[in-house]
C-alpha positions in Angstrom: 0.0 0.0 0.0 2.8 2.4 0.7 3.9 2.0 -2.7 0.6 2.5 -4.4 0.0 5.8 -2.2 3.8 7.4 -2.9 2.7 6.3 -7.2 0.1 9.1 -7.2 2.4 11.7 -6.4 5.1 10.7 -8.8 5.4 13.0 -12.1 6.6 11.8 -15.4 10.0 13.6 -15.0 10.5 11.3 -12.2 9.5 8.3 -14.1 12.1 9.5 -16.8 14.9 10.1 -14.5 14.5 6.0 -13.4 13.7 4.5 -16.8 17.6 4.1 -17.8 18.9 2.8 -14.5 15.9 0.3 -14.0 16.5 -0.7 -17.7 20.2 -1.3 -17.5 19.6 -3.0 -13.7 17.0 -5.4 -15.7 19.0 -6.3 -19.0 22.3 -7.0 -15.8 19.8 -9.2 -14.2 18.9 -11.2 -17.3 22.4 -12.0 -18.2 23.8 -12.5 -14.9 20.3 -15.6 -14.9 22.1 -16.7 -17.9 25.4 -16.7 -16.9 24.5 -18.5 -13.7 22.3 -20.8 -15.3 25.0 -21.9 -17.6 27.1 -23.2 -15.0 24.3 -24.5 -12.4 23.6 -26.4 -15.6 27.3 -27.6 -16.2 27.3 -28.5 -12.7 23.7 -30.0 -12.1 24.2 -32.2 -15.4 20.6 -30.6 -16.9 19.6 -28.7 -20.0 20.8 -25.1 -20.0 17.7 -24.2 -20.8 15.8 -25.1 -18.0 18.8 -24.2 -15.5 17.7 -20.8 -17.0 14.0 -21.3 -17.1 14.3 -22.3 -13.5 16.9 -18.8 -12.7 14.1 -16.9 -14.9 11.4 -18.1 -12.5 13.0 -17.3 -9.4 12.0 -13.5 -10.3 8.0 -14.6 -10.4 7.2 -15.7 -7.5 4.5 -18.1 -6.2 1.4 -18.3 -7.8 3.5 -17.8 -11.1 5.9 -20.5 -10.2 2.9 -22.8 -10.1 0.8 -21.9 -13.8 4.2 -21.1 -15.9 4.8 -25.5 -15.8 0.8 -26.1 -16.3 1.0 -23.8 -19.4 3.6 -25.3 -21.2 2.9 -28.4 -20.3 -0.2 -28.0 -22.2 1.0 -26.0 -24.9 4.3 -28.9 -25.9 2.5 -31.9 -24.7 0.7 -34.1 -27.2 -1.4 -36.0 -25.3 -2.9 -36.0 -21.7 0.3 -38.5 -20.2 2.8 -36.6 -22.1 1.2 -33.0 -20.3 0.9 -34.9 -17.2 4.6 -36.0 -17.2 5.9 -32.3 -18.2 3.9 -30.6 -15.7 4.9 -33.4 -12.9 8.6 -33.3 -14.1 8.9 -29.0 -14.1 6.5 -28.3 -11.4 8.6 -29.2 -8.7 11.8 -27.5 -9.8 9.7 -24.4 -10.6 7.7 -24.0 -7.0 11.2 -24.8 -4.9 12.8 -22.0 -7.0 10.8 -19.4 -6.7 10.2 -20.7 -2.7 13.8 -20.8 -1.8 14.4 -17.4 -3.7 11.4 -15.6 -1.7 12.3 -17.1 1.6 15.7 -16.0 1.3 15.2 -12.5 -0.4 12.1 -12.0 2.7 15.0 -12.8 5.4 17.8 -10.6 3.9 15.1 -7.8 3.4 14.4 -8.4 6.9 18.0 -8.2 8.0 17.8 -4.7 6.7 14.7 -3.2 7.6 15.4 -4.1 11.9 17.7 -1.8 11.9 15.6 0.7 10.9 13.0 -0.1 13.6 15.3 0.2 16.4 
């Protein structure tokens, strides 16, 4: 909510002024995914494309973590076994990513806002 509020008082030059940073910040984040997905694939012994899908995911969050394996495994499987097998094979992977990635970004976060309670 404190977000939402502090919105209806921003001005377009202040969107402007953040549009370049929160670009370059973004296209940093992709690549550093990729990089790190690359070699958490090397390491894991997986595809490098799901060692990214997986880093990608991470940035979604739950209720994301859960539809993104439903939809493609309806959209690449052929028939109902073949979804069922997709979805049972990436769901997993995909909710402990984007679990594990919450639960440590919420304690870290936390770390930093006690001291501004004290």
């Amino acid at each position: 909510m404190v977000i939402f509020s502090n919105l209806a008082a921003t001005t377009p030059n202040q969107v402007l002024l953040v549009i370049l940073p929160l670009i370059v910040f973004m296209v940093l984040g992709v690549l550093g995914i990729i990089l790190v997905g690359f070699l958490a694939a090397k390491t894991f012994k997986m595809s490098p494309y799901l060692a990214i899908s997986i880093g990608i995911s991470c940035t979604f969050g739950f209720p994301t973590t859960m539809f993104l394996p439903k939809e493609v495994a309806q959209s690449i499987g052929h028939n109902m076994d073949e979804k069922v097998g997709i979805e049972n094979y990436l769901l997993p992977k995909m909710l402990v990513a984007g679990l594990v990635t919450v639960t440590i970004s919420s304690v870290i976060l936390a770390g930093i806002a006690v001291n501004y309670l004290v």
